[in-house]
C-alpha positions as CSV (number, residue, x, y, z in Angstrom):
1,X,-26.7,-10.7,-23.9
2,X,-27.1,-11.5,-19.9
3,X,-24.3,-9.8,-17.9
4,X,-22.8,-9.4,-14.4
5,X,-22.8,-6.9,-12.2
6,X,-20.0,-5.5,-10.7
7,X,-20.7,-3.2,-7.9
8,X,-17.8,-1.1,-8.5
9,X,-17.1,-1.8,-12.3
10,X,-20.9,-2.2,-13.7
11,X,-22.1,-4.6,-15.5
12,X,-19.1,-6.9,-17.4
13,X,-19.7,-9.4,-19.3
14,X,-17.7,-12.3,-17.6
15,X,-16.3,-13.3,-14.4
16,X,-13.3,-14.8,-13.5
17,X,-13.2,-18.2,-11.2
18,X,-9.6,-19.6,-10.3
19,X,-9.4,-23.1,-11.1
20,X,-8.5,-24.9,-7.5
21,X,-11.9,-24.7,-6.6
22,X,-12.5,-27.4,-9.1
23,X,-9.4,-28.7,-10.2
24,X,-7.5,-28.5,-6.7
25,X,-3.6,-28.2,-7.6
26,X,-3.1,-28.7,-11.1
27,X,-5.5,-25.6,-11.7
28,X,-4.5,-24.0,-9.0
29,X,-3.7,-19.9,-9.9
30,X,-5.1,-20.9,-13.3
31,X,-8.1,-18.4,-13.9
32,X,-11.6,-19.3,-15.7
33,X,-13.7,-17.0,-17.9
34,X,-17.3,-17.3,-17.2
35,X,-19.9,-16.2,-19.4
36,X,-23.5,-16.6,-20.0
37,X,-23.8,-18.9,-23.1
38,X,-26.9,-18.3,-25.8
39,X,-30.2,-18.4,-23.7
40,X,-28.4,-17.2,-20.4
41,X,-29.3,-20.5,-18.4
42,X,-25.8,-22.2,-18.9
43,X,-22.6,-20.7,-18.5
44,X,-19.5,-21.0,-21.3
45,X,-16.2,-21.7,-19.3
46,X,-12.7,-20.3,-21.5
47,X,-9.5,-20.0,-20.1
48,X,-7.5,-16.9,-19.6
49,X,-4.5,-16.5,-22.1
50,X,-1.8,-16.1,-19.3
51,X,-2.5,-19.9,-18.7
52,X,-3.4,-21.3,-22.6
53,X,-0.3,-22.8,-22.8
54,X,0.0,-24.5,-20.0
55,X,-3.9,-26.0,-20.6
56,X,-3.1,-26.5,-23.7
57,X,-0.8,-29.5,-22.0
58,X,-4.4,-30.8,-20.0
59,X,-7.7,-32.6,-21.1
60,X,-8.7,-29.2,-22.3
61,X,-12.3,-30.5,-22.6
62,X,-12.5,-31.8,-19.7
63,X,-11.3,-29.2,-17.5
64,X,-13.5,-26.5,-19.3
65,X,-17.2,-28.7,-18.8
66,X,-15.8,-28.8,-15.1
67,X,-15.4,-24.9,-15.0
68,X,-19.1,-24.6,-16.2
69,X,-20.0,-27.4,-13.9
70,X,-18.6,-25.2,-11.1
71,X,-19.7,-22.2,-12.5
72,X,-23.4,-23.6,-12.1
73,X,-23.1,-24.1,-8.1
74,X,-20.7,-21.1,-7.7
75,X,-21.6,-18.5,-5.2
76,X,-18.9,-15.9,-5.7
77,X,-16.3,-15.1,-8.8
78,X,-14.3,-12.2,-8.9
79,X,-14.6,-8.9,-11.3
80,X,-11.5,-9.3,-14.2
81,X,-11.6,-5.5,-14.0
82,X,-11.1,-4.6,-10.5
83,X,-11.1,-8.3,-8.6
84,X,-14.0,-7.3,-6.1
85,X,-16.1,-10.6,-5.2
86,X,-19.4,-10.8,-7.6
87,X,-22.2,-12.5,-6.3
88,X,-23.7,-15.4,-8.9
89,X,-26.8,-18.2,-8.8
90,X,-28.5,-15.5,-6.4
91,X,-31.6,-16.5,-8.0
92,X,-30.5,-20.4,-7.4
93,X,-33.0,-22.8,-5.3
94,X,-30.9,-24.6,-3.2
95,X,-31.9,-27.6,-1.3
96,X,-32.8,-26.1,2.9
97,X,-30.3,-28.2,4.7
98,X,-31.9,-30.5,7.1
99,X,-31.2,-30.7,10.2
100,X,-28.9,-33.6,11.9
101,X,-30.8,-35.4,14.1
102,X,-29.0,-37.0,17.5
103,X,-29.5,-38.8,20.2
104,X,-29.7,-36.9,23.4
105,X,-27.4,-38.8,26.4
106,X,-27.0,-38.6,29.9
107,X,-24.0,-38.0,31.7
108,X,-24.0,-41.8,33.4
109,X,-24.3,-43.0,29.7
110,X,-21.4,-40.9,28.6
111,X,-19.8,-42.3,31.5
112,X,-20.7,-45.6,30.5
113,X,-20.2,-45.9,27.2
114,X,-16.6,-44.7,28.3
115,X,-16.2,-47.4,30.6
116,X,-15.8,-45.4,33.5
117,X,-19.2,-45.3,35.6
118,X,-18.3,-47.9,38.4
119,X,-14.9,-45.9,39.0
120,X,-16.6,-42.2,39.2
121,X,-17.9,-42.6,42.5
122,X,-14.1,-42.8,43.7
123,X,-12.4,-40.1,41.4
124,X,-11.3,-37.4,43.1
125,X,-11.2,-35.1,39.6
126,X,-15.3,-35.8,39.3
127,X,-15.8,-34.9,43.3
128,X,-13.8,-31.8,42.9
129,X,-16.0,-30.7,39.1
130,X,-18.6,-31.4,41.3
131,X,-18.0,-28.8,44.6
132,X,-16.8,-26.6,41.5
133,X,-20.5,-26.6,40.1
134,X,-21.6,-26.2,43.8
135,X,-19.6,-23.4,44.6
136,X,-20.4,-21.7,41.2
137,X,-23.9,-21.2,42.3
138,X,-25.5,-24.4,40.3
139,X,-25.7,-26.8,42.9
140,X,-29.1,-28.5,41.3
141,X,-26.8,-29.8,38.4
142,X,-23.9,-31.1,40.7
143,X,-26.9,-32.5,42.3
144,X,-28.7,-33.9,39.1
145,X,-25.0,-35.7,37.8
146,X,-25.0,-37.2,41.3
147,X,-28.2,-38.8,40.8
148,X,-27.6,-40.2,38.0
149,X,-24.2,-41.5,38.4
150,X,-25.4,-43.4,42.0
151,X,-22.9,-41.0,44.1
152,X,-23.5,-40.2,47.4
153,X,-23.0,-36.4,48.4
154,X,-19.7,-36.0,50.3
155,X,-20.1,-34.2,53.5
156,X,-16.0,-33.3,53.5
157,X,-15.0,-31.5,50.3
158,X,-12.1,-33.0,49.1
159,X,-10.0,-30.2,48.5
């Protein structure tokens, strides 16, 4: 029979999961058996007899194909010996995550899709995040948002 590993305990031969993973409050605190079922590829889902009666008052069924369902995608349960985190599905493929695509945008169409870009060359808050840029030793991007915005370079900071 297939077994976990525990790194402290050895190998046992279930897991616990708690139930809110799957079951969100009305399994919450309720704890899962996991084992490996005949043929090791599926797991077998029971429920810990400090909670049978109260699952006894649920779609037992249900609940316990949704355990295994979990089970399957799981990354971590816990040891029922000592509670240390086991590691499960390590041998798992798992779809790479792609990554998400966007659009990259200017600071003028930023501006712009804000509504703002004809009344930037008059606010004194952009003027003064520009000289801020300036002063912090990166004039060429002060310099770069000015271009594309339209605005002139002050000659008086407006401090």
């Amino acid at each position: 029979m297939k077994t976990f590993k525990c790194n402290k305990c050895g190998e046992i031969d279930h897991v616990t999961v708690d139930g809110y993973g799957f079951g969100e409050r009305v399994l919450e605190g309720v704890l899962f058996e996991i084992r490996f079922a005949k043929g090791a590829k599926k797991y077998k889902a029971t429920v810990e007899a400090s909670a049978k009666e109260y699952f006894s008052t649920l779609n037992e069924k249900m609940w316990l194909k949704q355990a295994e369902d979990y089970a399957k995608d799981a990354d971590m349960a816990s040891c029922p010996k000592c509670g240390e985190d086991i590691v499960m599905n390590e041998d798992l493929e798992r779809p790479e995550a792609k990554p998400i695509e966007t659009k990259l945008h200017s600071f003028g169409d930023i501006l712009a899709g804000l509504g703002k870009a004809k009344a930037v060359d008059k606010d004194p808050n952009l003027r003064g995040d520009l000289e801020f840029l300036e002063d912090a030793g990166v004039p060429e991007i002060a310099d770069s948002i000015r271009e594309e915005l339209g605005i002139k370079k002050s000659k008086n900071k407006d401090r």
